[in-house]
Phi, psi and omega in degrees: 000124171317164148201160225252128213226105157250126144242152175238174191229098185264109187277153148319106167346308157310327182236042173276354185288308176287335155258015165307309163267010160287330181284319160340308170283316152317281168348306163313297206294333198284286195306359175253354180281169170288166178054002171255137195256357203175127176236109171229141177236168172213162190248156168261136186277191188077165143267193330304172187292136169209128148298142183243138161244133155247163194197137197221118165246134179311358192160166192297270204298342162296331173304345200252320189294297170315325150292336177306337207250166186331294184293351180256358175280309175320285174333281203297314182314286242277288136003309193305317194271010180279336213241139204262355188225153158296110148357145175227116170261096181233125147290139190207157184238121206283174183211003166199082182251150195272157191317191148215157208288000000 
């Protein structure tokens, strides 16, 4: 059974440029692993400044490979002093999802 990954991401004002293309690169590198079905990112209007990620995975362990893996640990290094908040991480098991194209 699939599942399902929401993050927001709250940057400093100062590093939303940077983090911005880290997450830009997450994106790539994430949509190109086995087992992810969905990477998407977003920005939130408003304040405070925030990225929003959805992220769809084919099982718990395709979820376990992404974290394990290079670009997202580079990510995490690169990143933890950018953010003016701790990640807000929820897990979800979809219960009514549309087909994908």
């Amino acid at each position: 059974m699939s599942i399902a990954i929401f993050a927001t991401i709250h940057p400093s004002p100062e590093h939303y440029q940077a983090a911005a293309q880290a997450l830009q690169l997450m994106v790539e590198h994430s949509r190109a692993e086995p087992g992810n079905l969905r990477y998407d990112l977003f920005v939130r209007e408003g304040e405070p400044l925030a990225f929003e990620l959805f992220e769809l995975y084919v099982d718990e362990a395709a979820v376990e490979a992404h974290r394990s893996s290079a670009h997202y640990q580079a990510y995490r290094a690169a990143t933890g002093a950018w953010l003016a908040a701790p990640t807000q991480v929820k897990l979800a098991r979809p219960l009514n999802l549309a087909p994908f194209n």
